[in-house]
Residue frames as qw, qx, qy, qz and C-alpha x, y, z in Angstrom:
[[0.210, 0.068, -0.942, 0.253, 18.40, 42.14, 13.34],
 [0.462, -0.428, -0.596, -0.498, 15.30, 40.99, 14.65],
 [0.273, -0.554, 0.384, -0.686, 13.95, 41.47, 18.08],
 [0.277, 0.001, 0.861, -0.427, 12.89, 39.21, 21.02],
 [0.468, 0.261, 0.049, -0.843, 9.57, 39.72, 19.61],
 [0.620, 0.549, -0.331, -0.453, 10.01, 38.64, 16.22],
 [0.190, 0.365, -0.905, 0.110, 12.11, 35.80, 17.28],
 [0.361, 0.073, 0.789, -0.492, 9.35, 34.57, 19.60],
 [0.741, 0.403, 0.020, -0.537, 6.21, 34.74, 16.82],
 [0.299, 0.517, -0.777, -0.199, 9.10, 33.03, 14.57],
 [0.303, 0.124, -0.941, -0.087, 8.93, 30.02, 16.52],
 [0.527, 0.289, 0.528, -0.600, 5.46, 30.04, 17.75],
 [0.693, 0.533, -0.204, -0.441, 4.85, 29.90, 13.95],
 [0.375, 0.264, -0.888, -0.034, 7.48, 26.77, 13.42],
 [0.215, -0.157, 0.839, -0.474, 6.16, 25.30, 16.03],
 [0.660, 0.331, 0.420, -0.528, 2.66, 25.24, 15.12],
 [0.564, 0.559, -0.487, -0.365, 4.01, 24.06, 11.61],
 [0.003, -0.377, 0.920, -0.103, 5.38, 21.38, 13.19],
 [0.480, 0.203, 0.689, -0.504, 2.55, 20.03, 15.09],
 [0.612, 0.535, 0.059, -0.579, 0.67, 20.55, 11.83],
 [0.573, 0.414, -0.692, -0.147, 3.18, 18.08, 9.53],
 [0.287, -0.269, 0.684, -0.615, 3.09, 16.01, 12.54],
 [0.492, 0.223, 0.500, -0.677, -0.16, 15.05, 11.93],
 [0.599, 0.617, -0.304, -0.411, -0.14, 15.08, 8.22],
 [0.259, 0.355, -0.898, 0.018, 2.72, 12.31, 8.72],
 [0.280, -0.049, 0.874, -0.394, 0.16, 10.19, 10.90],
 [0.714, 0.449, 0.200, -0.499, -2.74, 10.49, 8.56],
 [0.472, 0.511, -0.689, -0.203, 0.39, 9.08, 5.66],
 [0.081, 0.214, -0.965, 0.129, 1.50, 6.45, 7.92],
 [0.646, 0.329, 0.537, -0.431, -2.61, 5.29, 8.72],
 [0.756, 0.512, 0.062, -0.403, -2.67, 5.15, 5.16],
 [0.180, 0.579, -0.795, -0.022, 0.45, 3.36, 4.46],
 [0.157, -0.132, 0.953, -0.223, -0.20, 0.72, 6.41],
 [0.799, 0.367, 0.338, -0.335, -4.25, -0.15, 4.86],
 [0.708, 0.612, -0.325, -0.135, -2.53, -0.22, 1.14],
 [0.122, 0.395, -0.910, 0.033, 0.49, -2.70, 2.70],
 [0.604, 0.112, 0.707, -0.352, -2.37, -4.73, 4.30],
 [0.763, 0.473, 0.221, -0.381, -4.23, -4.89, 1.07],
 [0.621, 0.619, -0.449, -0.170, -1.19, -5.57, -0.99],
 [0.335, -0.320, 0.823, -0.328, -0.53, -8.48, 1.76],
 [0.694, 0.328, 0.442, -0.465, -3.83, -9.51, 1.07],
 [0.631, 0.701, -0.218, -0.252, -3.31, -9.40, -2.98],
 [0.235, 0.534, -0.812, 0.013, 0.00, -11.09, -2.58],
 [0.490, 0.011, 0.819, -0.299, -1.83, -14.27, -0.79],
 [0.760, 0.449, 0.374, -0.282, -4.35, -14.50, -3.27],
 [0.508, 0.659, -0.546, -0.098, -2.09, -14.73, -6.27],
 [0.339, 0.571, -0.735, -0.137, -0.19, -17.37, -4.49],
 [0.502, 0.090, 0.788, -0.345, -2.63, -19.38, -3.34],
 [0.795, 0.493, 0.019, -0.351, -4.03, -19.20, -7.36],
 [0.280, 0.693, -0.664, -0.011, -0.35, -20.28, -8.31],
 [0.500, -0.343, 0.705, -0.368, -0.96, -23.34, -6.14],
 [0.322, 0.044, -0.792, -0.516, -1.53, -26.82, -7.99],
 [0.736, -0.185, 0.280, -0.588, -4.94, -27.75, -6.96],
 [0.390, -0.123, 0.896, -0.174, -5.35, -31.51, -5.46],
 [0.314, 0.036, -0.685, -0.656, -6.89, -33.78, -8.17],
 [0.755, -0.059, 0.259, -0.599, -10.92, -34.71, -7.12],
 [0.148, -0.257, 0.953, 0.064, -11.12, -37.92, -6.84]]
């Protein structure tokens, strides 16, 4: 069985794992959200080409 010790490093070491994915998950979600903008962006332009254009008079 493991001591106080070991039990304490244990989750000093999760911890700091945490903190570390943590982060990793904020650098995803920053980058999540540019590629939905841009595929916002990509969906507009498609259906604004899809649009019948007004005849010049």
């Amino acid at each position: 069985m493991a001591g106080w010790k070991e039990l304490l490093l244990d989750t000093l070491k999760l911890t700091e794992e945490v903190k570390r994915l943590n982060r990793d998950i904020e650098k995803l979600d920053d980058h999540v959200v540019a590629v939905d903008k841009r595929v916002v962006r990509l969906e507009t332009m498609v259906e604004m080409s899809q649009r019948p254009r007004m005849p010049k008079d």
